[in-house]
N, C-alpha and C positions, 0 to 999 in steps of 0.2 A: 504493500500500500504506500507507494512512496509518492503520492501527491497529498497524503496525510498531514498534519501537524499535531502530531500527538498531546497531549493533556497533561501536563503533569502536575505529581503530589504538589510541588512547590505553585504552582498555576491557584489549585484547587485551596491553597494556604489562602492564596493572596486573597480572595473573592468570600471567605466565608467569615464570617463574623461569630467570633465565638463569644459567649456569655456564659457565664458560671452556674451550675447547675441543670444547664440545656446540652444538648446532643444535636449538634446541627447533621445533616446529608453530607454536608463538607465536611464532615469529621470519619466519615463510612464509607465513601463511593469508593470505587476501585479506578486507580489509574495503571496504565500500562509502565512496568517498572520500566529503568532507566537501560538501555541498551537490549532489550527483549523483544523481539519480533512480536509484531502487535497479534498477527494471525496468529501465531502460536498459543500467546499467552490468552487470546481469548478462546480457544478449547480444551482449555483446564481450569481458567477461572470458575469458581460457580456460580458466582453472579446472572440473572437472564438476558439483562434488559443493557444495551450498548447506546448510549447519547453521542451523536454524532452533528456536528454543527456544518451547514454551508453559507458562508458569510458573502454570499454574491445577490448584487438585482440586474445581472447582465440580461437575462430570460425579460425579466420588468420592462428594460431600456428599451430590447427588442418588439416590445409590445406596444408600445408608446405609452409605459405608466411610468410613476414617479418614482424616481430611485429611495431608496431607504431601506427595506429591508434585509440589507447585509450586516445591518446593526441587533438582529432579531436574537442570533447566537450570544452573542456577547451579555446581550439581557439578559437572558433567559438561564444562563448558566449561573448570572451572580444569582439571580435568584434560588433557584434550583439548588442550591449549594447552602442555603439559608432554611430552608423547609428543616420542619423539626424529625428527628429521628423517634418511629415511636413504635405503638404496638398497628397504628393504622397503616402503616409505610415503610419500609425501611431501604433509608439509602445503599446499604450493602447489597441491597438487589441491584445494584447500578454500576456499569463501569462507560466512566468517561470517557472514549475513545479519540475526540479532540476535533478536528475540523480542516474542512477541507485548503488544501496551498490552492487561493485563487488572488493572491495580493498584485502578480502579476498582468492577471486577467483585468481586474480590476482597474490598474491603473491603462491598460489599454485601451478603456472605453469611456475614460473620462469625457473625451471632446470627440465621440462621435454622435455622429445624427440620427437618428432612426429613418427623417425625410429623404436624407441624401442617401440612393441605391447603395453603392458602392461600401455607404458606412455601414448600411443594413444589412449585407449578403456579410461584412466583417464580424457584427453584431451575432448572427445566426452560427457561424462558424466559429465562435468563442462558444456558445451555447450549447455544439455540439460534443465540444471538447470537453466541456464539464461535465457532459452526457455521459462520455466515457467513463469520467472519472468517478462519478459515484456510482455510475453501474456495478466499477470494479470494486469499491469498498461495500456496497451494500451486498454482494456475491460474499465476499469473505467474509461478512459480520453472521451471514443465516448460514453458508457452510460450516460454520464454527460451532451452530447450533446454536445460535442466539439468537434476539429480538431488538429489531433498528429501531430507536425513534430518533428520527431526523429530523433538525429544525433549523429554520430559516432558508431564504431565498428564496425565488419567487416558484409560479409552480411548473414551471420549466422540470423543476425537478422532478416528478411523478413520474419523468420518463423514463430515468435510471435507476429512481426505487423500482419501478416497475420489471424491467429489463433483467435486476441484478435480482432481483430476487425470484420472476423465472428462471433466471440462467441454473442457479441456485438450486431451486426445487425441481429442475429437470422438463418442467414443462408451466403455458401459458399460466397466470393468477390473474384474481379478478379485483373489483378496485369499490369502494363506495367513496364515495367527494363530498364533505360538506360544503357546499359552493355556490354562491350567487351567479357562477359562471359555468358555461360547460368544460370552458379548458378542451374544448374538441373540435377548435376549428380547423379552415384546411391546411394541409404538406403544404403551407408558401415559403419553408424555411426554419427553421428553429425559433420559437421563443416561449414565453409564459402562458400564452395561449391554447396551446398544440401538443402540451404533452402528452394526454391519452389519447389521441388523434393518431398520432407517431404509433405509442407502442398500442394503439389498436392495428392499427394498418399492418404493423410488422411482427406480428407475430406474438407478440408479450402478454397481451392484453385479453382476457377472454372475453369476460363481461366487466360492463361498467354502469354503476349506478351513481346520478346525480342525485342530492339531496337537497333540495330548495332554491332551486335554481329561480333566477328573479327575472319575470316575466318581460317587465321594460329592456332587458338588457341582455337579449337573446336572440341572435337572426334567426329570420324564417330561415333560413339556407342550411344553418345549424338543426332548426326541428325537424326542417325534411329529409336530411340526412339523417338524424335518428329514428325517424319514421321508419325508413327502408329497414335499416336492423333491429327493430327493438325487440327481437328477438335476444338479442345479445346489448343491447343499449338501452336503460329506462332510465326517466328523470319520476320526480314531482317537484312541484313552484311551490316557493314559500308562501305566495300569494294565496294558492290553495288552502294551505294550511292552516293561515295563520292570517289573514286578512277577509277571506269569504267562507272559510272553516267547512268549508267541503268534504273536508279530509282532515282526521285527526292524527298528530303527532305520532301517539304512540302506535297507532295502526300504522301507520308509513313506515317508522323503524320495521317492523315487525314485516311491512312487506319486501321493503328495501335487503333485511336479512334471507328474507326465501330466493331470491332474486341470485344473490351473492355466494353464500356460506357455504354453501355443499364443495368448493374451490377453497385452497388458500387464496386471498386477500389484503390488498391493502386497506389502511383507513389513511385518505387524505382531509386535511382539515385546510379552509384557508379561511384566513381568518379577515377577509373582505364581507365575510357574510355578515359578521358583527358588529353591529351599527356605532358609530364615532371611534372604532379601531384604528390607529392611522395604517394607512396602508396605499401601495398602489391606487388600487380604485376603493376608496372607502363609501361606507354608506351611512345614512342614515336610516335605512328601515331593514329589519331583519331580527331574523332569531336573538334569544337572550342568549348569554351566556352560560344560564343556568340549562339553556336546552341542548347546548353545544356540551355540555360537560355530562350532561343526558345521553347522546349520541355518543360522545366516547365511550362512557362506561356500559353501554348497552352492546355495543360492537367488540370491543375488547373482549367481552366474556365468551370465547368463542375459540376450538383450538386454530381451528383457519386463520384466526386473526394472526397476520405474520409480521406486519410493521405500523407504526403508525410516522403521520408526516404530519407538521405543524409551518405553515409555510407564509407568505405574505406578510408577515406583521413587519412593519418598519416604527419602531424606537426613534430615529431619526428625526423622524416627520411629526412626532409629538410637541408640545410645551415641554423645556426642560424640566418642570418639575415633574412630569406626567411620564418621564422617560422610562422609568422601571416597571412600570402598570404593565407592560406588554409580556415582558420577562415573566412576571410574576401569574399573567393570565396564562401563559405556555407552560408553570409550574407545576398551573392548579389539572392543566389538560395531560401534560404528562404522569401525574401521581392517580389520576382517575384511572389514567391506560391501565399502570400497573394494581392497581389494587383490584382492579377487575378480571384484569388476565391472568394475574397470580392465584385468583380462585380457581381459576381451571385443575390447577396442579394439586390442591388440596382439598378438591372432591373425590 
């Protein structure tokens, strides 16, 4: 894994805040010792669950949304690192595996265009490259026989969760999206749009289910393209749900999982669907949080469930004082994952 930057004990000192009488996450989580092949040491640790950060909005730029959310990792970890160690959670379930070398990538797309062709076909071809790269570390994290939760960067990434964790289990997985967006529009090139488009078309992808998809902000081009497959492709609108109540919540979960579950699976989350999130394309109307944290832990409890993604949130684009809320919102979706998927194992 050597586009990696691993995590270390001394990293995990820095970011946790210790208090007397308390047990922080940053006092438990596993880091990969000092000069140990990360693949290796993660098929004897016994820890499940692998944090892996991608601190890019190259996929975003590509899009035409607003840069920020390469600052999502960074939160989310001081957070995450702060959560209390108890009987409801424990950090030792965790090892920090660290985040992806894109500082490179990064500074190459400060001053491109998305208008201008030439910066855009540049744009797609950064996109594809980080394509590769977490395909190849989410392959190594579930060969290892562990559990990715990836966070940050736009959702570009759903390509190479996807990719790497077929590659991984030997054959196509299937995906459920909590998502204002379908993220399935057409092959015009790489970016934050297109990524279960991509590994539908190629092979990755079996079935895909969107979860609340926001009706204003949907091409027809996009619904009639899911029309022909929905065999293999179903959405519901949050509109449905939660605005003309057609259709209730917890029935949708429950159809959403028939749909999905019989495959292993991703859970993707972006977190555009939660209204005053900052993010690329933020909203003001959409699910709470409370329902978002609902859908995690309903999905998780499932042994298919094979990775979760946390993706979109830009820290960035906050009020500085508002800067760690996003961190700490990824803390609360990450500790849901695990407390729910960890019942599997103790049934």
């Amino acid at each position: 894994m050597e586009k990696l930057i691993p995590f270390t004990i001394n990293d995990l000192a820095k970011v946790t805040n210790h208090r007397s009488g308390e047990i922080k996450f940053g006092e438990k989580m596993v880091t990969i010792p000092k000069g140990m092949d990360s693949t290796e040491f993660l098929k004897t640790c016994e820890a499940k669950y692998v944090l892996f950060g991608i601190p890019e909005d190259i996929g975003v730029r590509a899009n035409y949304g607003r840069p920020g959310a390469a600052s999502a990792w960074e939160s989310a970890i001081a957070s995450i690192a702060n959560i209390q160690h108890n009987r409801f959670c424990k950090g030792s379930q965790i090892v920090v595996l660290g985040q992806l070398s894109v500082r490179a990538e990064m500074k190459e797309v400060e001053h491109l265009d998305f208008n201008d062709i030439d910066d855009r076909s540049k744009l797609s071809q950064l996109v594809e490259k980080i394509d590769k790269d977490v395909s190849h570390i989410i392959f190594n994290i579930i060969k290892a026989g562990k559990t990715p939760i990836i966070i940050g960067g736009g959702h570009n990434n759903s390509y190479g969760n996807i990719k790497g964790t077929a590659l991984a289990k030997g054959k196509s997985i299937n995906a459920v999206n909590f998502d204002a967006h379908s993220d399935f529009r057409i092959l015009e090139g790489r970016h934050s749009g297109n990524g279960f488009s991509y590994a539908f078309e190629e092979g990755f992808l079996k079935k895909y289910f969107i979860f609340g998809l926001h009706e204003n902000y949907t091409s027809k081009s996009v619904l009639d393209i899911i029309k022909k497959i929905e065999d293999r492709v179903r959405y519901n609108t949050y509109d449905s749900i939660n605005i003309r109540k057609e259709k209730n919540f917890q029935q949708e979960l429950i159809q959403a999982a028939q749909f999905i579950q019989n495959d292993f699976y991703g859970i993707e989350i972006d977190l555009d669907a939660i209204p005053n999130i900052a993010s690329s394309a933020m909203t003001l109307s959409g699910f709470s949080i409370e329902e978002l944290r609902q859908f995690v832990t309903f999905f998780a409890k499932n042994k298919n469930a094979a990775y979760l993604h946390i993706c979109e949130g830009a820290p960035d684009l906050c009020e500085e004082k508002n800067n760690h809320l996003i961190g700490k919102l990824i803390g609360y979706l990450v500790t849901d994952f695990i407390k729910s998927n960890h019942e599997i194992d103790l049934d």
